[in-house]
C-alpha positions as CSV (number, residue, x, y, z in Angstrom):
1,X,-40.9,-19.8,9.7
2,X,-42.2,-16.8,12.3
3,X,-39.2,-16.2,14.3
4,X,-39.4,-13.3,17.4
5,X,-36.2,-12.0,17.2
6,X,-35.7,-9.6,20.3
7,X,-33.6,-6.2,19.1
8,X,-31.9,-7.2,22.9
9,X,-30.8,-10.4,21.9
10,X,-29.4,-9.3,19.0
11,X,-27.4,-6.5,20.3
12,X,-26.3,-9.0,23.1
13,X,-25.3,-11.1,20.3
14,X,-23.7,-8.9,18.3
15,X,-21.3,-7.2,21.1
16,X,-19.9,-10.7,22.5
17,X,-19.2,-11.6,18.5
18,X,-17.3,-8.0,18.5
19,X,-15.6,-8.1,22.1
20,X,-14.9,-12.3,22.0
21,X,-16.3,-11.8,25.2
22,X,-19.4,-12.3,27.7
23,X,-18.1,-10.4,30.6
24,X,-16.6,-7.5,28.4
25,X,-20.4,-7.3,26.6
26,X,-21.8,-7.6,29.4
27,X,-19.3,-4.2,30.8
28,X,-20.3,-2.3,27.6
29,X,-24.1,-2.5,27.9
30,X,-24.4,-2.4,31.4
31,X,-25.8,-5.7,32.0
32,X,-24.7,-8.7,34.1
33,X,-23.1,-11.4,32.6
34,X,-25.9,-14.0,33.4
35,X,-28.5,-11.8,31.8
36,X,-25.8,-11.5,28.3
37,X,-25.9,-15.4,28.6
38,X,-29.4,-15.6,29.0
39,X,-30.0,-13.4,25.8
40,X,-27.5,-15.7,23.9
41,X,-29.3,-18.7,25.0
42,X,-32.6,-17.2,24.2
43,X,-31.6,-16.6,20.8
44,X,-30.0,-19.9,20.0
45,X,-33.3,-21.9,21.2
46,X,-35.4,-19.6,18.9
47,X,-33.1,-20.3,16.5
48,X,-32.8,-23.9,17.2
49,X,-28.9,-23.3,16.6
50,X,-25.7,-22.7,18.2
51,X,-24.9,-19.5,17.4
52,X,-21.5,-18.4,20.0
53,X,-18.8,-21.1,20.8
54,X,-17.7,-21.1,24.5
55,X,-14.5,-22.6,25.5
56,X,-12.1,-21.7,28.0
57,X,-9.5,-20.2,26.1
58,X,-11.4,-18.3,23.8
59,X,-15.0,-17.3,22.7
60,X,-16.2,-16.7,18.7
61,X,-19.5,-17.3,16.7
62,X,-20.0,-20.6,15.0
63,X,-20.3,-20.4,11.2
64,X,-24.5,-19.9,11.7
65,X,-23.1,-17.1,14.2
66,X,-20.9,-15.4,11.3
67,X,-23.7,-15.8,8.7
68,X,-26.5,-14.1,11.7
69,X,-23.8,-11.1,13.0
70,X,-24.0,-10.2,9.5
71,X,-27.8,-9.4,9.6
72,X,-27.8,-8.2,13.0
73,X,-25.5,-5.7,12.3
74,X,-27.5,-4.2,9.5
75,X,-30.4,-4.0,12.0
76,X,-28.9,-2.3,14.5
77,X,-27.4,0.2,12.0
78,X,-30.8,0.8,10.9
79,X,-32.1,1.2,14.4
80,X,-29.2,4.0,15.1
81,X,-29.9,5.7,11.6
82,X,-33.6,5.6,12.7
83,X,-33.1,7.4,15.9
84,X,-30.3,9.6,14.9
85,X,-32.6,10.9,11.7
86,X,-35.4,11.6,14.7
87,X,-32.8,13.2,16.7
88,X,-31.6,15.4,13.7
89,X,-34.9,16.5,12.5
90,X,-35.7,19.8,12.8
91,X,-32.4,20.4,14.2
92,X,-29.2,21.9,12.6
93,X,-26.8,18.8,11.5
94,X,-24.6,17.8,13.5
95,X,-22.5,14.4,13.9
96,X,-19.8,12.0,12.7
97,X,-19.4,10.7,9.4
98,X,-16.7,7.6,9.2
99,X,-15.1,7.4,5.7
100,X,-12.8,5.4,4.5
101,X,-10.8,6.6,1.3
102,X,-8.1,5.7,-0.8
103,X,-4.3,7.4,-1.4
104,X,-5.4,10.3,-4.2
105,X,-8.7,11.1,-2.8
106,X,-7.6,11.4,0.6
107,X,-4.7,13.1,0.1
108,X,-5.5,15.0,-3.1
109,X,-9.1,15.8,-2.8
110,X,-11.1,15.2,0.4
111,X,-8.9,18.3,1.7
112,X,-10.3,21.1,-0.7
113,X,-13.8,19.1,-0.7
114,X,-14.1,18.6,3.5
115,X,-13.0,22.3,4.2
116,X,-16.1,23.9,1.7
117,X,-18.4,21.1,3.6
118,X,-17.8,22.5,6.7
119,X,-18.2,25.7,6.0
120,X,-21.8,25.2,5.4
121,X,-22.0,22.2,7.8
122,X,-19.6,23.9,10.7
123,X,-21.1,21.2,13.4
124,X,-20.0,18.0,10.9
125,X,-16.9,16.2,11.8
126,X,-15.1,13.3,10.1
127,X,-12.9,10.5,11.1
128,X,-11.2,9.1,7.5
129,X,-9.8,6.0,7.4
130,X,-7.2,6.0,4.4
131,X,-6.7,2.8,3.0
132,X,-6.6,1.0,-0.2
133,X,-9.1,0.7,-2.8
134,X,-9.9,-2.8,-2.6
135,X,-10.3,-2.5,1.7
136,X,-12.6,0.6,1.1
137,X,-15.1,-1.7,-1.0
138,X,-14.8,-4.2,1.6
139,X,-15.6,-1.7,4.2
140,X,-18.4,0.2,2.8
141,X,-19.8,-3.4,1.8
142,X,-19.5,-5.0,5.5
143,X,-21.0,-1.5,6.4
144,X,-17.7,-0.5,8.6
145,X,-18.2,2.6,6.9
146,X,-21.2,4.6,5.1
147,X,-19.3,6.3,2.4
148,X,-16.1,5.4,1.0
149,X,-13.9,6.9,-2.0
150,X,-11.3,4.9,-4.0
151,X,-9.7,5.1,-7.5
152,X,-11.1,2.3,-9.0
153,X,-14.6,0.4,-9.1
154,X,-13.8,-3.3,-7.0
155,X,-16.0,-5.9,-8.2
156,X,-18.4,-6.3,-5.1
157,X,-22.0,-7.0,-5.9
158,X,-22.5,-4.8,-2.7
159,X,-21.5,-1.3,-3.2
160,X,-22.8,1.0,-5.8
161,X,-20.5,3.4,-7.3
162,X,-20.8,7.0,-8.8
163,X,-17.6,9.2,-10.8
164,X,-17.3,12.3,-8.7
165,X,-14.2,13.4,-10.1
166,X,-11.5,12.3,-13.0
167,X,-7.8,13.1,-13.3
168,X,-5.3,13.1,-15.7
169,X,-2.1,10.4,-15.3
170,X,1.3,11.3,-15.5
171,X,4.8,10.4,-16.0
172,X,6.9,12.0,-13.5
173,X,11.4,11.8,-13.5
174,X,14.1,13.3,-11.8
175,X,14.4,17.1,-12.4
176,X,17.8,16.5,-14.1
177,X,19.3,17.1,-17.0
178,X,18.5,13.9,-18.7
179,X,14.9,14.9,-18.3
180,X,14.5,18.3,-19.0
181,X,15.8,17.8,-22.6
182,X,11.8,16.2,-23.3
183,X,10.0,19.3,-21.3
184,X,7.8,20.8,-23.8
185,X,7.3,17.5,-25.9
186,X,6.2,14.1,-24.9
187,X,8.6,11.5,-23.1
188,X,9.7,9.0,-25.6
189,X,8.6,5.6,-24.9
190,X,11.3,3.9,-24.9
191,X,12.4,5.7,-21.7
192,X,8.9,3.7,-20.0
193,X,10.4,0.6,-20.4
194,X,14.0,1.1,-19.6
195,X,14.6,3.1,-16.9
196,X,14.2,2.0,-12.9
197,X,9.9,2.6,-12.4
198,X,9.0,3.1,-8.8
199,X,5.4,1.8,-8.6
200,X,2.4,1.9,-6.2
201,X,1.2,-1.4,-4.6
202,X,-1.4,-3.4,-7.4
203,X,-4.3,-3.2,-5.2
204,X,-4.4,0.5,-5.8
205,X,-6.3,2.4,-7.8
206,X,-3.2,4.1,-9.4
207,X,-1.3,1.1,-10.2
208,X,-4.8,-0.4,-11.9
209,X,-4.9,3.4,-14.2
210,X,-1.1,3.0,-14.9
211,X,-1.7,-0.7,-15.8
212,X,-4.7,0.5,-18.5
213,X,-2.5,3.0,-19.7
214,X,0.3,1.1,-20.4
215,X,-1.8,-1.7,-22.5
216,X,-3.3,0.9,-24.3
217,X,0.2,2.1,-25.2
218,X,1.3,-1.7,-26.2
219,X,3.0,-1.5,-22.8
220,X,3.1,-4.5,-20.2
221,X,3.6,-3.0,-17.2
222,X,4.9,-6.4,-15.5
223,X,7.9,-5.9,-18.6
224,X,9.0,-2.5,-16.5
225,X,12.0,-2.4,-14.7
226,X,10.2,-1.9,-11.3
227,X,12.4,-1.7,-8.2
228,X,10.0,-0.9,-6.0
229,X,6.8,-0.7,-4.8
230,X,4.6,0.9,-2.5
231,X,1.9,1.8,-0.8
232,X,2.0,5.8,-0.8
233,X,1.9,8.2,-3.7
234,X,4.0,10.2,-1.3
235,X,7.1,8.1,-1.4
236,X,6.6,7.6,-5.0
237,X,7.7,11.3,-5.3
238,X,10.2,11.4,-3.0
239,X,11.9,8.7,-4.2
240,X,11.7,9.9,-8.1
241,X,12.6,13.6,-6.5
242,X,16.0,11.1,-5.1
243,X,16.5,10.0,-8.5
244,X,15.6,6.3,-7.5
245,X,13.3,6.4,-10.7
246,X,10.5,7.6,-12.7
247,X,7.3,6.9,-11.8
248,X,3.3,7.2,-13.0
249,X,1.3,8.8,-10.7
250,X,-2.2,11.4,-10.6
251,X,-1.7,14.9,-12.0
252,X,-3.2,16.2,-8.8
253,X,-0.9,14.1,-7.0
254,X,2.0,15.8,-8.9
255,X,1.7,19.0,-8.4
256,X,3.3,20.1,-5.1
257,X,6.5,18.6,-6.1
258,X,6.5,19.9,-9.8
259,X,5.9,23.5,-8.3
260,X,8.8,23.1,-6.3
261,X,10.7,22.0,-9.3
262,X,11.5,18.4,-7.4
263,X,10.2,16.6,-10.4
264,X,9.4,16.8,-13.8
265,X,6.1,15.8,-15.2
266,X,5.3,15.0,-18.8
267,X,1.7,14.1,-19.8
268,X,1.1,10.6,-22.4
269,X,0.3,11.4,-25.9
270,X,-3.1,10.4,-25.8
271,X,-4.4,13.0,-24.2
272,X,-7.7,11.5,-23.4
273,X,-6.1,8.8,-21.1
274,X,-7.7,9.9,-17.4
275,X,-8.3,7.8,-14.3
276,X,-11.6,8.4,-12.8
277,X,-11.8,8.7,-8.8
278,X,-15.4,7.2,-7.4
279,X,-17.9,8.0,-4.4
280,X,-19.2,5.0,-3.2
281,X,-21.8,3.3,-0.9
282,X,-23.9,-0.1,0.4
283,X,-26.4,-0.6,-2.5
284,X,-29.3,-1.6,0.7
285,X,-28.3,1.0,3.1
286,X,-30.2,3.7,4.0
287,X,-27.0,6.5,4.8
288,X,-27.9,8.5,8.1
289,X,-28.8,12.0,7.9
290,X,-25.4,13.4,8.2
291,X,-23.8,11.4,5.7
292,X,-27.1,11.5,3.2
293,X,-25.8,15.1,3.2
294,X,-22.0,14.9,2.9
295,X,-22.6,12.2,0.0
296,X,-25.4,14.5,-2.3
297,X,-22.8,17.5,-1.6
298,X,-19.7,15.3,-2.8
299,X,-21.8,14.4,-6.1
300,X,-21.8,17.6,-6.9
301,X,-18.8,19.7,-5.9
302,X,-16.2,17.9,-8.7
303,X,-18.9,17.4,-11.4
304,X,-17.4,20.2,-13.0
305,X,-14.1,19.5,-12.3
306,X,-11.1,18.7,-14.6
307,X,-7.5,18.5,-13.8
């Protein structure tokens, strides 16, 4: 079935689906309402289906809608990566790259990472959007975001995902007496699964490494005495720094506080037992320019690297 698709009606289409609103598209491409409705229309008789439901409460795509926006959106990203790459070429780089990263990368490693980028990309700016592991697949696989980085691979047929970096897990306790009596030898295991454990949230890409650690250790990490959980590696220290706990967190995560002598760290036996952090992106998208760059440079910059 040849359908004529016009790149108008689609944008149209795609801005009342984002707004929930004629009049507010209509504001944002500087068109007039009636010409928004006629593009909507247009598109639903081509179609030969109702595509936007109008009431007079409220306006939202049918389920036809939700399955098209999907599609439409990809197009128009590929129309703005199109003319952006034709803008950019022969021309120094310059833009915005959206990312959307989990806790440890964020925090721990976009920092050293980002600041080297931009020394050789000065006119490259970034607006990071930290969130969990599990949102940054969803984003990078609904194309919210080009490039995201998280601490575990989510099972989405969408995104493809590459090992930039990998980092050692750690128990970290109270710098107190009770504690210090183990610095220089490994933390016995029975003080795992007795004392108070202060845990990130499960979604996260630490909890999942502590979790695989644990089994391999014959440890059920559901057994711990967990009073609470969270969603920052931050307050995971402080808290252990308070005495609240002990905790398992990344060695790179751990460090700021150990230096300060808030905490004490103590590496597992097995010293092979690492978490790997990943780089990751839409399997079918063509990255812009900007972030083509920032992605090939983030490959490389930890593939040395070990912590």
């Amino acid at each position: 079935m040849d359908i004529d698709m016009d790149i108008k009606e689609l944008e149209a289409f795609v801005y009342v689906v984002e707004n929930c609103s004629f009049s507010r598209a209509a504001e944002l491409l500087h068109l007039t309402q009636p010409t928004i409705s006629s593009h909507i229309s247009a598109l639903e008789r081509k179609l030969n289906i109702k595509l936007v439901v109008r009431t007079t409460k409220e306006t939202y795509p049918s389920d036809a809608g939700k399955l098209l926006y999907r599609y439409a959106k990809e197009i128009l990203q590929v129309r703005e990566n199109a003319a952006l790459a034709l803008r950019n070429f022969s021309q120094e780089m310059k833009g915005t790259i959206t990312i959307a990263s989990s806790t440890v990368p964020s925090q721990y490693y976009l920092p050293h990472l980002l600041q080297h980028f931009r020394e050789k990309y000065p006119d490259i700016a970034f607006n990071i959007q930290m969130e969990d592991s599990p949102k940054v697949a969803e984003m990078v696989s609904t194309r919210s975001v080009e490039i995201g980085f998280c601490g575990t691979m989510i099972d989405n047929s969408k995104c493809v995902y590459r090992e930039f970096a990998s980092d050692r897990m750690v128990i970290i306790t109270p710098n107190t007496e009770k504690y210090s009596k183990y610095v220089g030898a490994s933390l016995p295991k029975e003080i795992l699964t007795s004392e108070t454990f202060i845990s990130r949230e499960k979604s996260s890409g630490t909890y999942q490494a502590s979790k695989k650690l644990l089994e391999e250790m014959g440890i059920d990490i559901t057994a711990l005495r967990t009073a609470v959980e969270i969603r920052s590696t931050e307050s995971v220290k402080q808290m252990v720094s308070e005495g609240l706990g002990i905790g398992i967190i990344a060695k790179s995560a751990a460090r700021d506080y150990e230096q300060f002598k808030k905490i004490l760290v103590f590496d597992f036996e097995q010293s092979h037992l690492r978490r790997e952090l990943f780089i990751v992106k839409h399997k079918n998208s063509i990255l812009s320019p900007v972030a083509q760059t920032f992605y090939d440079y983030a490959k490389k910059y930890y593939e040395k690297a070990s912590v």
